[in-house]
C-alpha positions in Angstrom: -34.5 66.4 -24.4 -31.4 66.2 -21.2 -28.2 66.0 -22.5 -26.1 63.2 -21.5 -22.5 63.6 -20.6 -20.2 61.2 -20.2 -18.2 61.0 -16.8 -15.7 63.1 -17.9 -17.7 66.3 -20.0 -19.8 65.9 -16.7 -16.7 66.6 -14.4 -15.9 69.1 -16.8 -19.2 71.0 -16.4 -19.0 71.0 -13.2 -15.7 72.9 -12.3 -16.3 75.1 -15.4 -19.5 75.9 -13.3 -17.8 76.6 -10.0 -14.7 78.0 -11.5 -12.3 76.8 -8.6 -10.7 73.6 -8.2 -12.6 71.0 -6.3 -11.8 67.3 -5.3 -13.6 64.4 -6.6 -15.7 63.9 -3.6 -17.2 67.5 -4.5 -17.8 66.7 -7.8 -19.2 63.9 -7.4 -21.7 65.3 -5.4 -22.2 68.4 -8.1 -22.9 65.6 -10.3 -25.3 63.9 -8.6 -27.6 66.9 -7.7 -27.7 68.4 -11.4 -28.7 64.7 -12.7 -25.4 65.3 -15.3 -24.6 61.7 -15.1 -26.2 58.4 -13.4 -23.8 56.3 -12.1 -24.2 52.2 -12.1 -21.4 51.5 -10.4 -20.6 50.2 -6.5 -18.0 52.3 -6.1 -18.8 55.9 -8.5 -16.2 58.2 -6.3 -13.4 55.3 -7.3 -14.9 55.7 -11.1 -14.8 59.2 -11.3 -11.7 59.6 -9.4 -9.9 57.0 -12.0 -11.5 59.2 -15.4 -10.3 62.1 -13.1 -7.3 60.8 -13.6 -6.6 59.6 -16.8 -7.3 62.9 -17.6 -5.0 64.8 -16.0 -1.9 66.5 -17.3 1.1 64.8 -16.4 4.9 65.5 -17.6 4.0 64.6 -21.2 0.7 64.0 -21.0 0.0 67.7 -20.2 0.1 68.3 -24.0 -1.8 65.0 -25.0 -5.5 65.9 -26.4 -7.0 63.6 -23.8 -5.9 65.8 -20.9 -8.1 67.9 -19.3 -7.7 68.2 -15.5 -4.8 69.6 -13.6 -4.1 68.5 -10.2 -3.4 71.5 -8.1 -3.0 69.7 -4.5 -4.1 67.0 -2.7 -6.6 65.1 -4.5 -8.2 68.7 -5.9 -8.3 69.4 -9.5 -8.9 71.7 -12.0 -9.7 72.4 -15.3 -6.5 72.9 -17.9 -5.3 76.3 -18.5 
């Protein structure tokens, strides 16, 4: 039986996988060629960048439990430390 991940635990996979910061465009295309998650929508690169996102640690949001990515540059993330 595959797993299914969500956006989000998909993205997660993948830079726990590469262990170094990528941008979305990367993972998106890590995503893609493992099958972790099908995307439906016109635009998945705006979809993923937008869960990216709302998952990244921010002032406060750095200790909320829904953070997860850190942004390290320009458009490249990271898991949280």
């Amino acid at each position: 039986m595959t797993r299914r991940y969500t956006i989000v635990d998909a993205a997660k996979v993948v830079l726990t996988d590469a262990d170094k910061a990528m941008t979305p465009q990367d993972i998106l295309e890590t995503i893609r060629s493992r099958a972790l998650y099908e995307f439906k929508a016109k635009d998945p690169l705006g979809v993923l960048r937008s869960q990216i996102r709302r998952h990244t640690a921010t002032g406060q949001a750095a200790r909320s439990s829904t953070a997860v990515f850190e942004l390290i540059g320009k458009d490249t993330y990271r898991l949280l430390s």
